[in-house]
N, C-alpha and C positions, 0 to 999 in steps of 0.2 A: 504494500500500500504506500502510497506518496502522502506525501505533507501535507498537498492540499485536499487529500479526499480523506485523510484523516480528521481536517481540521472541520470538513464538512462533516464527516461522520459522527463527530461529536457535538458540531451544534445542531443536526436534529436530534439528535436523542437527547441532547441533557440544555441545550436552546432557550426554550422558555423559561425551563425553573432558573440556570443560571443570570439572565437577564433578573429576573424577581429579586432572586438573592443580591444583584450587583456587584460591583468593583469592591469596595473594603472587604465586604463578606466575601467574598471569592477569593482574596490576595489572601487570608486568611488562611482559606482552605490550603491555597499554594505555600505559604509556611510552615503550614502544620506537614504537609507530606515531605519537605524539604530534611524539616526534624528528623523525620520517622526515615529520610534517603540516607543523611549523615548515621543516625543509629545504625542503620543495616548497613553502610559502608564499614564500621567500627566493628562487624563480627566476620561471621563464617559462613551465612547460609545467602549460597546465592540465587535460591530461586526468592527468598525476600529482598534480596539485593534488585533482582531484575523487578518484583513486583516494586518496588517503590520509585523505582527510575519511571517507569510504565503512569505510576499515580503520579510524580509531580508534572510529567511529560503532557499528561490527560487537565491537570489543572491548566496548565502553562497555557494551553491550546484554546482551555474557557474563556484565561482572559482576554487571551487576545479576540476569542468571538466577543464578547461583551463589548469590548473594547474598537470593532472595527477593524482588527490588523488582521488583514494578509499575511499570516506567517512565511507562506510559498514568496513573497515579497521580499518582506522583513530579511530574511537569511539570505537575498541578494548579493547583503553585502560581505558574506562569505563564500557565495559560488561565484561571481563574478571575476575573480581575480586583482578587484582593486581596494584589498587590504593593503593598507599603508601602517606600516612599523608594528609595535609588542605591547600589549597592554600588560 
């Protein structure tokens, strides 16, 4: 599956509610799975590993529906080849 039919995939099924809940409430959700990615980076089990990469991956992707953004866009500025310098 690509970025963009991901990013579609998830705002029909989860679209409405996420729009209800909004931007704080959602950023919300995106820090609390980020928690639970760092915890599962800190052990051994990596099908909790992959499961939480998967749930911030899945938030990431709400906000950006809520928000308007084009994810398939957005990461332009790393397929396109004009990164400039090292953050």
């Amino acid at each position: 599956m690509d970025i963009g039919a991901f990013q579609r995939m998830i705002n029909e099924r989860y679209g409405t509610r996420d729009r209800q809940r909004g931007t704080p409430a959602t950023f919300m959700w995106l820090i609390e799975e980020v928690g639970e990615l760092a915890t599962a980076l800190a052990g051994d089990d990596a099908a909790n590993k992959e499961e939480e990469f998967a749930d911030v991956l899945a938030w990431l992707f709400t906000l950006a529906n809520i928000n308007d953004v084009d994810m398939e866009k957005a990461i332009q500025k790393y397929t396109s080849n004009r990164i400039e310098g090292f953050k």
